[in-house]
N, CA, C and O of each residue as an XYZ file, in Angstrom:
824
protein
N      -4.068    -20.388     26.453
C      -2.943    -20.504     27.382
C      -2.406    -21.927     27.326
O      -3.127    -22.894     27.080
N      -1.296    -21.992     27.531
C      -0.296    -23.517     27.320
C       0.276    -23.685     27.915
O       0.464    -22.634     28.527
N       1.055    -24.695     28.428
C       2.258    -24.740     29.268
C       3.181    -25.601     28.495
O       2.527    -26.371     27.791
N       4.913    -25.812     28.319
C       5.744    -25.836     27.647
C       6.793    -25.684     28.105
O       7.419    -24.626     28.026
N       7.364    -27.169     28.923
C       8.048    -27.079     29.950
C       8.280    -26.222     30.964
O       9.282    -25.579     31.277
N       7.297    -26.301     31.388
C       7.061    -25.473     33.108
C       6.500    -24.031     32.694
O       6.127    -23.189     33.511
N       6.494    -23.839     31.021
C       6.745    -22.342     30.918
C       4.967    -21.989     30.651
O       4.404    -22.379     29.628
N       4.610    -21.605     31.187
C       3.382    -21.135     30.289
C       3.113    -19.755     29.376
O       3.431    -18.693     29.913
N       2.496    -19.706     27.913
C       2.103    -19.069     27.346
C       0.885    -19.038     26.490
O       0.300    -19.919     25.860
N       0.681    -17.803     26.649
C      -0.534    -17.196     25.576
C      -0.360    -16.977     24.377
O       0.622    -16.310     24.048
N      -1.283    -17.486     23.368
C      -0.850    -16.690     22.068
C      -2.022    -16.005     21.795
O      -2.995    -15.962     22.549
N      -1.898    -15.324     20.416
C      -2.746    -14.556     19.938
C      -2.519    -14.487     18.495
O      -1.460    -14.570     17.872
N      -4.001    -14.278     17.986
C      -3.721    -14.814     16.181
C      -2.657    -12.738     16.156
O      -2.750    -11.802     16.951
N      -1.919    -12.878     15.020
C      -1.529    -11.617     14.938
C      -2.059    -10.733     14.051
O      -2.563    -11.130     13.001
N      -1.985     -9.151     14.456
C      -2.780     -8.384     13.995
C      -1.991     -8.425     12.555
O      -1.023     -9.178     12.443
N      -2.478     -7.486     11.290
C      -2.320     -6.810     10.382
C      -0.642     -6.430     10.355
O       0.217     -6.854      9.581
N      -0.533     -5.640     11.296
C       0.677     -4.805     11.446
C       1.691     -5.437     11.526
O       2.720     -5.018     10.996
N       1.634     -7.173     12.543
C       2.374     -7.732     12.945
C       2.679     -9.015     11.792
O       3.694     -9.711     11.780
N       1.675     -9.103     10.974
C       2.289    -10.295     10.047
C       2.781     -9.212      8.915
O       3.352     -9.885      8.056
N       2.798     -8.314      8.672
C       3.474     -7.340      7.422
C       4.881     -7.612      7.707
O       5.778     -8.030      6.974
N       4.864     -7.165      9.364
C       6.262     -7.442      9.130
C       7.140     -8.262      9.243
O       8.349     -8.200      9.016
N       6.262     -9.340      9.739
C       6.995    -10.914      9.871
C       6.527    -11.732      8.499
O       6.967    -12.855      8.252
N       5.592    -11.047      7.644
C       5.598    -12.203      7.051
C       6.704    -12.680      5.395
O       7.446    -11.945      4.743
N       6.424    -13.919      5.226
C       7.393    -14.260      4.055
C       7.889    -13.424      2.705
O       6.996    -13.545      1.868
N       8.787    -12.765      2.278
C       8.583    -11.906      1.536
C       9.783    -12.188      0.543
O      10.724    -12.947      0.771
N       9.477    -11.060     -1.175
C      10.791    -11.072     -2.013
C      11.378     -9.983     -2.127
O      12.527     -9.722     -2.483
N       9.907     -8.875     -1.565
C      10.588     -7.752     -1.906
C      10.354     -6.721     -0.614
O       9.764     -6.717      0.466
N      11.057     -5.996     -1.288
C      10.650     -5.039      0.392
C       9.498     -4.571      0.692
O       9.061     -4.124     -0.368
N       8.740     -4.404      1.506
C       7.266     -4.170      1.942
C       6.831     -2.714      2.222
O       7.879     -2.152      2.538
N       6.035     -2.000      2.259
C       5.434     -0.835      2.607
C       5.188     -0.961      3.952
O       4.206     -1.672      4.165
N       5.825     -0.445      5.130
C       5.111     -0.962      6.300
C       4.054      0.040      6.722
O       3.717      1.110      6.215
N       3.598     -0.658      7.868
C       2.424     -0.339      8.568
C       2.115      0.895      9.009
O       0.961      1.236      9.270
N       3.332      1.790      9.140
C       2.971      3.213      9.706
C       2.183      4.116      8.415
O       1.307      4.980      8.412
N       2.998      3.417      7.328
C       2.713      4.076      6.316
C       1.528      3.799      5.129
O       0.997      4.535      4.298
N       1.368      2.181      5.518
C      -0.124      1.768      5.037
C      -1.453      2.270      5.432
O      -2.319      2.273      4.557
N      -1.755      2.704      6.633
C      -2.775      3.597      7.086
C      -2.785      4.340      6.612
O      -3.703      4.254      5.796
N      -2.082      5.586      6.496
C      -1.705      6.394      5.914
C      -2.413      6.531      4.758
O      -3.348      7.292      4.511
N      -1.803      5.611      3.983
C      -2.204      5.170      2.270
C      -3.899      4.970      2.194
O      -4.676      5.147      1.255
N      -4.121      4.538      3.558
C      -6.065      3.806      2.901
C      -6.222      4.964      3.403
O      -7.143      4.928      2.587
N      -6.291      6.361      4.113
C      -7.298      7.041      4.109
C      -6.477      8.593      2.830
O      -7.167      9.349      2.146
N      -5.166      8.601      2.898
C      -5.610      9.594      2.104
C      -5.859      9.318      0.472
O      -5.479     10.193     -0.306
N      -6.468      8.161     -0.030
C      -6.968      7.235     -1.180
C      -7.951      7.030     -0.580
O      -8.733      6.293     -1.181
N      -8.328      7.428      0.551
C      -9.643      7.287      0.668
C     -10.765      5.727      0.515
O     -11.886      5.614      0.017
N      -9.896      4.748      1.156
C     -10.251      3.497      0.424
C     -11.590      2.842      1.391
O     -11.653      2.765      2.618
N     -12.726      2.364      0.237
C     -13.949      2.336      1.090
C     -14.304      0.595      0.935
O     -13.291     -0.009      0.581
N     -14.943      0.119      1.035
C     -15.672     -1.373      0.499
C     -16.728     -1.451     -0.761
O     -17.843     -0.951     -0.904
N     -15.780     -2.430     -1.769
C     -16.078     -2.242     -3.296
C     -15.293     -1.379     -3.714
O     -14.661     -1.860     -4.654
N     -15.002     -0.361     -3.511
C     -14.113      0.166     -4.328
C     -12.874     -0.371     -5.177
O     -11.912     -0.768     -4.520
N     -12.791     -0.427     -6.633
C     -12.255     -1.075     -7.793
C     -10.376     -0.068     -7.682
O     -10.073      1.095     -7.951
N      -9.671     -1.084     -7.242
C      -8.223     -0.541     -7.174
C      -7.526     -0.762     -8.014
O      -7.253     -1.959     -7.932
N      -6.829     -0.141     -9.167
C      -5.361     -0.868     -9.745
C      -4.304     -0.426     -8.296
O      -4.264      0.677     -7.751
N      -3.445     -1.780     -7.893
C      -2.360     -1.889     -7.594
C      -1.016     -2.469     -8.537
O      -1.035     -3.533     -9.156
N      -0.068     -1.682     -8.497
C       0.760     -1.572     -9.075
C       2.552     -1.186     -8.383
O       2.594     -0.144     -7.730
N       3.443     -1.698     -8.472
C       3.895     -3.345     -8.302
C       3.447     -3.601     -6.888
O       3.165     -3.001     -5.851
N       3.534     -4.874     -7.424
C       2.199     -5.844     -5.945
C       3.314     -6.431     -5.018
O       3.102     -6.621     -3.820
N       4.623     -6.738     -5.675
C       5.742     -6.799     -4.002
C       5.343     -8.233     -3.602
O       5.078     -9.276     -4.200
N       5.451     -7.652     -1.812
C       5.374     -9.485     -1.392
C       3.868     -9.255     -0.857
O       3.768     -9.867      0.206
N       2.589     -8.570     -1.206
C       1.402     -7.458     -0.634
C       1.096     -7.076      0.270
O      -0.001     -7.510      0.622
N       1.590     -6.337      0.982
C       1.672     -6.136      1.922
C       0.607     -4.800      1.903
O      -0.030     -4.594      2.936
N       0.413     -3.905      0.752
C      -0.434     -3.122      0.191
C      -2.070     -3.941      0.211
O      -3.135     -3.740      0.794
N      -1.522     -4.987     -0.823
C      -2.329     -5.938     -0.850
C      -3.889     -6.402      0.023
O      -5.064     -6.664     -0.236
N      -2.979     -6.291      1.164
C      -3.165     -7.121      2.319
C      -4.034     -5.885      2.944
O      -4.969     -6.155      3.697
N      -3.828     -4.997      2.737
C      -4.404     -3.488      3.410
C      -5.553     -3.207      2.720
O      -6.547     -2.898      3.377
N      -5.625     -3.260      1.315
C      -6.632     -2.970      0.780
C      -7.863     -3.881      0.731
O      -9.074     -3.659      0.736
N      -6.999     -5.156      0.675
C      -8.188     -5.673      0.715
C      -9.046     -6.235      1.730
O     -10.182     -6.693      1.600
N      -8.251     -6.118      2.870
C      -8.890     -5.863      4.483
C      -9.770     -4.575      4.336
O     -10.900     -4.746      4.793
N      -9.581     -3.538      3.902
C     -10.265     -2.092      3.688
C     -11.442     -2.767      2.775
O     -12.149     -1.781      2.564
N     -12.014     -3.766      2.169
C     -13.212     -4.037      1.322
C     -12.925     -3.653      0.132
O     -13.976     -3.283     -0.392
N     -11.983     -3.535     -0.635
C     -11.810     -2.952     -1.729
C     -11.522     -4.290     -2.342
O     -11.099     -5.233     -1.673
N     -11.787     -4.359     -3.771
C     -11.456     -5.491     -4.836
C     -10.005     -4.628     -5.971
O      -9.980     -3.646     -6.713
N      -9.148     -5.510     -5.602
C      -7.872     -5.363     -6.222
C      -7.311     -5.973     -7.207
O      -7.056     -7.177     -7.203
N      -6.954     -4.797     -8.606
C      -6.505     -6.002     -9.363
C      -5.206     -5.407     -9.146
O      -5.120     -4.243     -8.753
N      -3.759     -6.422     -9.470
C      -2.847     -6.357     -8.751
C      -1.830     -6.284     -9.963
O      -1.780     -7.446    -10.367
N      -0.925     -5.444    -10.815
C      -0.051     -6.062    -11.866
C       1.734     -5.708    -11.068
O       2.239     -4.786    -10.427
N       2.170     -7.034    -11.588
C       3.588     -7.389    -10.876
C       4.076     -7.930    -12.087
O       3.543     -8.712    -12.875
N       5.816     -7.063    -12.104
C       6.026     -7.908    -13.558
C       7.207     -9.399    -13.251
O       7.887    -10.173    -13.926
N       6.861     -9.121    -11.699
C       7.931    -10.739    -11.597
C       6.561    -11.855    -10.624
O       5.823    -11.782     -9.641
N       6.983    -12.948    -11.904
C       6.015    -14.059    -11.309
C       6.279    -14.493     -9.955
O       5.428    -14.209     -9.112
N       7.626    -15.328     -9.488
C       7.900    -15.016     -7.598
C       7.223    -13.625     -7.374
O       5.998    -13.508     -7.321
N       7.799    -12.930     -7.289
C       6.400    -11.915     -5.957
C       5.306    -12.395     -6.227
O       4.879    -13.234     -5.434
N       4.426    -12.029     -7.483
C       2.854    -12.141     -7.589
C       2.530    -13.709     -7.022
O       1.407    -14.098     -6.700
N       3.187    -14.138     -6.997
C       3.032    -16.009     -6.592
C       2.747    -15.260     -4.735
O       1.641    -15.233     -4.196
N       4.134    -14.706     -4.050
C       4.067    -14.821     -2.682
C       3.372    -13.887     -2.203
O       3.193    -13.904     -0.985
N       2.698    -12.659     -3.107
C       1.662    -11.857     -2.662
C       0.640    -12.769     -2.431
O       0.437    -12.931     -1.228
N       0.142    -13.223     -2.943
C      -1.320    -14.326     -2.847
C      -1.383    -15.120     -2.381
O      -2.479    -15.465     -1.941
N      -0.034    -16.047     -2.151
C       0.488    -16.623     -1.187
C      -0.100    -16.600      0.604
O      -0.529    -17.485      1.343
N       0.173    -14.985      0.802
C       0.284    -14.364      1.688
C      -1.146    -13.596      2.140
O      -1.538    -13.534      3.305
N      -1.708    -13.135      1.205
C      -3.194    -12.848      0.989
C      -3.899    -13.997      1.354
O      -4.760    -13.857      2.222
N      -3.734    -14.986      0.925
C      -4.765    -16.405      1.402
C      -4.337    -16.483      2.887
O      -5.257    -16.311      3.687
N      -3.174    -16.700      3.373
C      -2.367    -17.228      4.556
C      -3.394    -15.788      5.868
O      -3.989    -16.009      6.923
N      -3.285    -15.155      5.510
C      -3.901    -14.147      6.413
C      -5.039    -13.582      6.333
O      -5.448    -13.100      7.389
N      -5.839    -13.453      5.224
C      -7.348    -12.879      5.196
C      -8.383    -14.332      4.842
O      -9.608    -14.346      4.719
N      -7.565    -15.312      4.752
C      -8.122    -16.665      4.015
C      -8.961    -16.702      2.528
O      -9.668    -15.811      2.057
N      -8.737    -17.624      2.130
C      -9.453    -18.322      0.126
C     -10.212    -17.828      0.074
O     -10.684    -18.137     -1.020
N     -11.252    -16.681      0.816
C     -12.158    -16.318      0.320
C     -11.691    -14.641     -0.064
O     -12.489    -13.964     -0.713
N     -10.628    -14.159      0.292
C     -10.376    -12.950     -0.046
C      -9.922    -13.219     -1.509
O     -10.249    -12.251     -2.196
N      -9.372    -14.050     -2.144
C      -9.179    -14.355     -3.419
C      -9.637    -13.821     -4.356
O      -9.063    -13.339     -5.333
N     -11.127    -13.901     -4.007
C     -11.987    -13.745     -5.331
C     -11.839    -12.391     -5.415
O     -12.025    -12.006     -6.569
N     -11.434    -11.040     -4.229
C     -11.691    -10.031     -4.444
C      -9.918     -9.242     -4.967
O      -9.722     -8.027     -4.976
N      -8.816    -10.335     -5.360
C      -7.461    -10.129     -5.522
C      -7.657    -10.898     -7.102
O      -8.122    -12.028     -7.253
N      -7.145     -9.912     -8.301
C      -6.929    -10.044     -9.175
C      -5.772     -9.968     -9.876
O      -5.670     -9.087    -10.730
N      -4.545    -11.008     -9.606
C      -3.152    -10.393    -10.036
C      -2.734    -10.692    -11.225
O      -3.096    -11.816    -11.574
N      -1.888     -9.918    -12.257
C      -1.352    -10.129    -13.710
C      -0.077    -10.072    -13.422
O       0.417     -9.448    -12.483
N       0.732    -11.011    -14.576
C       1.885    -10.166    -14.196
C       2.423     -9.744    -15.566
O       2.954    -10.282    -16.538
N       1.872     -8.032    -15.023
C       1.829     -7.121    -16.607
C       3.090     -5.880    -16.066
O       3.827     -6.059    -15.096
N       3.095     -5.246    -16.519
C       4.009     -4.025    -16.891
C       3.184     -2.847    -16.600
O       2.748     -2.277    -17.601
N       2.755     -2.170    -15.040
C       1.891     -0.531    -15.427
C       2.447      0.118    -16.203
O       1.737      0.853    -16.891
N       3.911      0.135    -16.429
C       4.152      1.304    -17.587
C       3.640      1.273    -18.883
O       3.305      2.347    -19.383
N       3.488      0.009    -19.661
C       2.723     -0.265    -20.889
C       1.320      0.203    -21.148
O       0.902      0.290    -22.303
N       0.387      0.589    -19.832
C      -0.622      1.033    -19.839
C      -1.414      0.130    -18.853
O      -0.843     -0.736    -18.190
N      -3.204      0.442    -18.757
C      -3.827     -0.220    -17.861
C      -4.957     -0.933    -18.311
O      -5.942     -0.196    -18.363
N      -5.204     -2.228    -18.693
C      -6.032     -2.624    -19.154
C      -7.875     -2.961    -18.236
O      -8.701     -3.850    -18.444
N      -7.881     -1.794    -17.253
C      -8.987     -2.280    -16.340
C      -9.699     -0.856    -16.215
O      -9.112      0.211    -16.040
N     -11.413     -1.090    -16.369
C     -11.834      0.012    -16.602
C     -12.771      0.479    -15.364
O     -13.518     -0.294    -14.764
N     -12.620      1.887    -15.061
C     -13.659      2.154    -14.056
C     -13.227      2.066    -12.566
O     -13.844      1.791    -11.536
N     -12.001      2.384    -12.819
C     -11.240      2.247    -11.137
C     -11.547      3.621    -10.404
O     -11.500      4.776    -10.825
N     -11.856      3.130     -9.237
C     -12.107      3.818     -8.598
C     -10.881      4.836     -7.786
O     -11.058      6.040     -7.596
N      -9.308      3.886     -7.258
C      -8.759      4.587     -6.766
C      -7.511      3.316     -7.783
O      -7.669      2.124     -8.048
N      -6.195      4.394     -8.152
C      -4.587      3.956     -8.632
C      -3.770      3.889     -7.115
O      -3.636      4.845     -6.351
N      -3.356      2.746     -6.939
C      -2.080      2.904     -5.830
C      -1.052      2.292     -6.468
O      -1.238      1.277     -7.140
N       0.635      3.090     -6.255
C       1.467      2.630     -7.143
C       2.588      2.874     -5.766
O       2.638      3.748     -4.901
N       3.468      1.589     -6.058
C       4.789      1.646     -5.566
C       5.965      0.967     -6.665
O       6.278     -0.222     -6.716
N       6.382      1.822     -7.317
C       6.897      1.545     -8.615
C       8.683      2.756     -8.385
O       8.977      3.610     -7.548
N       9.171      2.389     -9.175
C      10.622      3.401     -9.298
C      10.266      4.464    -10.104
O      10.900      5.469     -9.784
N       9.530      4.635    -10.990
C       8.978      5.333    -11.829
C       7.320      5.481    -12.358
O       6.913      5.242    -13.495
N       6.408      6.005    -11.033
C       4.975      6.414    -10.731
C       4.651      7.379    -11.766
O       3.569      7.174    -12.317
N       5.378      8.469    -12.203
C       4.946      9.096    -13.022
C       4.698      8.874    -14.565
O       4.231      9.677    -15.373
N       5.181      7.425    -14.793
C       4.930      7.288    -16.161
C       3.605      6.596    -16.504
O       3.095      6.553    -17.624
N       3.026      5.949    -15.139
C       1.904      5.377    -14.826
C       0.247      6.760    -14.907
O      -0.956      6.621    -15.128
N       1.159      7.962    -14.583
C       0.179      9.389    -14.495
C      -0.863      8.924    -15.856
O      -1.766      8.106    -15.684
N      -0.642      9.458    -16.982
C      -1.414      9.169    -18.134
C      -2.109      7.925    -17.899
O      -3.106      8.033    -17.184
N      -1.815      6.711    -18.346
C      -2.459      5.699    -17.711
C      -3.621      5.706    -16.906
O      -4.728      5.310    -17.271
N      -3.271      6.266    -15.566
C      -4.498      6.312    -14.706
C      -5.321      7.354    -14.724
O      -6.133      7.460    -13.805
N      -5.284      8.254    -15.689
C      -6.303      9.240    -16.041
C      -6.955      9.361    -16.780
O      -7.631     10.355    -17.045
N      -6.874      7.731    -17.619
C      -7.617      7.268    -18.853
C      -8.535      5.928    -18.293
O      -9.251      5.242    -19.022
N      -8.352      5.739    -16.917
C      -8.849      4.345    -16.527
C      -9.850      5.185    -15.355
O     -11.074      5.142    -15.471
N      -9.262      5.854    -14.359
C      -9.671      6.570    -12.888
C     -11.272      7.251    -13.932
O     -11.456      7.675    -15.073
N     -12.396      6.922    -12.284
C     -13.888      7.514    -12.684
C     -12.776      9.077    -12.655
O     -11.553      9.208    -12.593
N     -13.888     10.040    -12.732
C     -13.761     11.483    -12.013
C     -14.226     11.883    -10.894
O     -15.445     11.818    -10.730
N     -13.575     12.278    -10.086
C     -12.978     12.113     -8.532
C     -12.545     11.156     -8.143
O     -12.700     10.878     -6.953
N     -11.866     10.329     -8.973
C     -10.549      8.760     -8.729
C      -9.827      9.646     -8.124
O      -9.720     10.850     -8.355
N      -9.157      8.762     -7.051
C      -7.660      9.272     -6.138
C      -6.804      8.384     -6.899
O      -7.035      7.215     -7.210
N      -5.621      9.206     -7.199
C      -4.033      7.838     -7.412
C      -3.453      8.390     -5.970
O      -3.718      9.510     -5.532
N      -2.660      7.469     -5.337
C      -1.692      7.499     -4.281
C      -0.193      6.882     -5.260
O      -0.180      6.487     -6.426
N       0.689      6.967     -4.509
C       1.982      6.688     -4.922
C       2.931      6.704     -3.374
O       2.868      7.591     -2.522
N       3.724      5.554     -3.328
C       5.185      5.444     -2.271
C       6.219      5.392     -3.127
O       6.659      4.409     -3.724
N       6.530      6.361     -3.147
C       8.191      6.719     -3.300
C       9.300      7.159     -2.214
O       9.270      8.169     -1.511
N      10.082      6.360     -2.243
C      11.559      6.815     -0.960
C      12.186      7.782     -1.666
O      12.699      8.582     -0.883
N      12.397      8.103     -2.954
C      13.665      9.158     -2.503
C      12.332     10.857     -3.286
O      11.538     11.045     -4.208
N      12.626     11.231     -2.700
C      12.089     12.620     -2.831
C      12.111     13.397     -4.169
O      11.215     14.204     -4.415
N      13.324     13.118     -5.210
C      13.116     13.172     -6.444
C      12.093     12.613     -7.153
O      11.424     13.132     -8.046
N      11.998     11.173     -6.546
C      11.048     10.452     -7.541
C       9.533     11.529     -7.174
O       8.893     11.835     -8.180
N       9.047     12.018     -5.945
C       8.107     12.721     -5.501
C       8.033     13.710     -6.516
O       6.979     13.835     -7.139
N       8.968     14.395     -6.754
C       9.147     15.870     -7.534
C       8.718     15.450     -8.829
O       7.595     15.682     -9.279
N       9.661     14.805     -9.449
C       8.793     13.891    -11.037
C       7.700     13.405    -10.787
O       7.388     13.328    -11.975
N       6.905     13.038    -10.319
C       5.830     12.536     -9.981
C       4.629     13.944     -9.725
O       3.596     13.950    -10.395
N       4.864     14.889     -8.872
C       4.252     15.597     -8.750
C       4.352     16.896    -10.272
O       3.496     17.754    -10.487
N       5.567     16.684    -11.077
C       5.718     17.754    -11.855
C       4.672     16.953    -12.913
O       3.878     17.712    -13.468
N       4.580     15.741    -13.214
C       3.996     14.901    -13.874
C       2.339     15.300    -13.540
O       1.722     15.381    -14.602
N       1.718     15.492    -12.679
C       0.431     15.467    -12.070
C       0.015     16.707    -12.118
O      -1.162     17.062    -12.062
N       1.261     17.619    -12.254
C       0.408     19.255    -12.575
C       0.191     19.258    -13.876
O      -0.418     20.307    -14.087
N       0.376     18.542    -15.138
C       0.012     18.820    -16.137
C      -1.369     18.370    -16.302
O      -1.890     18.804    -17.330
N      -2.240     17.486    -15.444
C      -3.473     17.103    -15.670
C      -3.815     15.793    -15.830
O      -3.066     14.820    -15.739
N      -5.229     15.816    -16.124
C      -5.674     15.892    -15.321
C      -6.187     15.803    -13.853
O      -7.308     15.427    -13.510
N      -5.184     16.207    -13.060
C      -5.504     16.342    -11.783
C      -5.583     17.637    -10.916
O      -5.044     18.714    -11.173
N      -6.180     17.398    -10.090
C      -6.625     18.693     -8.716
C      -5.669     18.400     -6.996
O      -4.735     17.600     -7.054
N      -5.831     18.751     -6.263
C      -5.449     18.917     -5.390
C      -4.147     17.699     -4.928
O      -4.269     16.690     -4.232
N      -3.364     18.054     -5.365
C      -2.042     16.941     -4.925
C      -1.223     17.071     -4.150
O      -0.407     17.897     -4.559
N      -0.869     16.513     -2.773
C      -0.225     16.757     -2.283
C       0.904     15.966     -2.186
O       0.934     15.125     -3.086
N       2.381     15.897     -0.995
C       2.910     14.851     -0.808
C       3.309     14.932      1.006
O       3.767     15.937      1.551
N       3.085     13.988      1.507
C       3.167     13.635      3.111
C       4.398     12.863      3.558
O       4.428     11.778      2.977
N       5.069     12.977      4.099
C       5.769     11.963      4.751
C       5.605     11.661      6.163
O       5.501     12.665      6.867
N       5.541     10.242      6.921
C       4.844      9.837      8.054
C       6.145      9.649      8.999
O       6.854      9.150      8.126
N       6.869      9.676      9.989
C       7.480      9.726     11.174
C       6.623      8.912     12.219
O       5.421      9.026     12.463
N       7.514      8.096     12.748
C       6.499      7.307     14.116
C       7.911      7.118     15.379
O       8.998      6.543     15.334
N       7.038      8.105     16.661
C       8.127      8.263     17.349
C       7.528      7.476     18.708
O       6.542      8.036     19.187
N       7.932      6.381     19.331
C       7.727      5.786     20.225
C       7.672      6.872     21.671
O       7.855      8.084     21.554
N       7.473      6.392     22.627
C       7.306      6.865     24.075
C       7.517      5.924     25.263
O       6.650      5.164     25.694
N       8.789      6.053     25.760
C       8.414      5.523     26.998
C       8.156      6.129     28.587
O       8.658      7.005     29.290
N       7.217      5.258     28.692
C       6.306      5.735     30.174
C       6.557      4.521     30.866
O       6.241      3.422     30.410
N       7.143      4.703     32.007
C       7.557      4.223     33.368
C       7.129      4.716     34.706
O       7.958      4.838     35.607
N       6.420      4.879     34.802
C       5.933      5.710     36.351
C       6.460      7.514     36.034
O       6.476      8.125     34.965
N       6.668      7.764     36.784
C       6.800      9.162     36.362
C       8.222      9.355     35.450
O       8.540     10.491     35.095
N       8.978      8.295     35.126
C       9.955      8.619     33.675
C       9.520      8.361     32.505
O       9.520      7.308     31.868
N       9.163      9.345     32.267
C       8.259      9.973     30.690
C       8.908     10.687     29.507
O       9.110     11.901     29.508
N       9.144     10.081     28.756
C      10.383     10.890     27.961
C       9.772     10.063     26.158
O       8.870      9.228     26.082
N      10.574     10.614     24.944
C      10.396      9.584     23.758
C      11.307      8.974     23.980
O      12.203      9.368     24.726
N      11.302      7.628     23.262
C      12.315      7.146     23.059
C      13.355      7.280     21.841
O      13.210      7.761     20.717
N      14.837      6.471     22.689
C      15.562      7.277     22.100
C      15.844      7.254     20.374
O      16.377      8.112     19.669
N      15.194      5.766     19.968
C      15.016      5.699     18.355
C      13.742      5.991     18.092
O      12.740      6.130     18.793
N      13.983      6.061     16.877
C      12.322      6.268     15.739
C      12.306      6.229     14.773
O      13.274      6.604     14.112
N      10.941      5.647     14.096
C      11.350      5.268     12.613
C      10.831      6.689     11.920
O       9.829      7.396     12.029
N      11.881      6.715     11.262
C      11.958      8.240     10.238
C      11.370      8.143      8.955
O      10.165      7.902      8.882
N      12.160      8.321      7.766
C      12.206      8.173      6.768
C      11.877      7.307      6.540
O      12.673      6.507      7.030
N      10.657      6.495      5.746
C      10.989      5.406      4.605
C      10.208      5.374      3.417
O      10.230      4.346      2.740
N       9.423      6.488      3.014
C       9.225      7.230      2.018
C       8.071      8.135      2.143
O       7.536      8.418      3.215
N       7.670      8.633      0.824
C       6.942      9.472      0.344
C       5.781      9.154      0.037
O       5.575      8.393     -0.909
N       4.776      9.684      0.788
C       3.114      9.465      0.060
C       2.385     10.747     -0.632
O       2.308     11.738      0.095
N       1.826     10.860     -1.978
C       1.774     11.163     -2.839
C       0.676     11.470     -3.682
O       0.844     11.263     -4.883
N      -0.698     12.038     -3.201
C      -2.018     11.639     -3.949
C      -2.663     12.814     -4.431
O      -2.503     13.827     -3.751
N      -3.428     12.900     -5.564
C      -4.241     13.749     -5.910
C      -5.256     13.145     -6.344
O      -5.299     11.931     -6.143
N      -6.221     13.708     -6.967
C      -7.634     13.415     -7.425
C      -8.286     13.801     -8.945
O      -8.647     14.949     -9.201
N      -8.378     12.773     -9.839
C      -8.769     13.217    -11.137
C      -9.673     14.212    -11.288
O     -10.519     14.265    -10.395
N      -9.748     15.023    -12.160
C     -10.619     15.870    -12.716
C     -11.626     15.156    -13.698
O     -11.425     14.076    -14.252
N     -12.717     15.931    -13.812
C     -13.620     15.479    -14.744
C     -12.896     16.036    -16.315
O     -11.852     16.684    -16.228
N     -13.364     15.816    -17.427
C     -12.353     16.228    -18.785
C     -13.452     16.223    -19.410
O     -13.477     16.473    -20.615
């Protein structure tokens, strides 16, 4: 508690949710309704070996590797991969480092990291990454994928029925506020809708 010309205030370090969306960025971020989302249906545990793919300003990043997971990260523009890690130190601190591995490679060219446990991709084109991660993913690897427009979902999912994969679905998350006032109880009147597509199935053994 402080005081500041007559004013007094409290602070509080900020949660997860709240520096995603305040914090410094190049590119647009995955937010928070939809990052939860992402760690459980990827199923993301501690140790578990991630390709992330494009790494943005990490806001993914930042999720997974709060979840205990070791991330290697490929971004093909040096600004982002600079302010992902940036941003990774600034909020989980220098010691989450060691468990953030970023390149700045191309997923479409292929994946040079072996034995991943789970693929997360936010890319314009996830499905060309499919092959790729079914040559790297153990068997029972999850890939996840965020895509906004619903086509990219459809290519993506037409991509994933050819194999090897099992059970794929695609989700989209809605978050509708509430306000409660004494007995005026109603939603409120905005909500965040749309802002994309989540996307996961699970490798097969071959």
């Amino acid at each position: 508690m402080r005081s500041v010309g007559g004013t007094r205030f409290q602070a509080f370090r900020p949660t997860l949710s709240d520096f995603v969306v305040k914090m410094k960025r190049g590119a647009q971020v995955i937010y928070p309704k939809d990052l939860g989302p992402m760690l459980l249906l990827a199923d993301i545990a501690p140790g578990h070996r991630v390709l992330e793919s494009g790494v943005g300003s990490g806001a993914l990043s930042l999720a997974l590797l709060r979840a205990g997971a070791e991330v290697f990260g490929y971004e093909i523009r040096g600004d982002f991969a600079r302010r992902a890690r940036k941003n990774v130190q600034e909020f989980l601190g220098p010691e989450a480092l060691s468990r953030y591995h970023i390149s700045e490679r191309d997923c479409y060219d292929g994946i040079d990291v072996d034995g991943l446990d789970r693929v997360a991709l936010d890319l314009p084109e996830p499905w060309r990454v499919v092959p790729h991660a079914a040559g790297r993913l153990r068997p029972g690897g999850l890939i996840i994928a965020y895509t906004p427009s619903v086509l990219q979902a459809t290519q993506l999912r037409e991509s994933l029925e050819r194999g090897p994969w099992a059970l794929a679905a695609t989700v989209e998350v809605l978050q509708r506020s509430w306000h409660i006032a004494g007995e005026a109880v109603r939603p409120d009147h905005r909500m965040i809708a749309h802002t994309g597509f989540l996307t996961h199935a699970r490798r097969l053994p071959t």
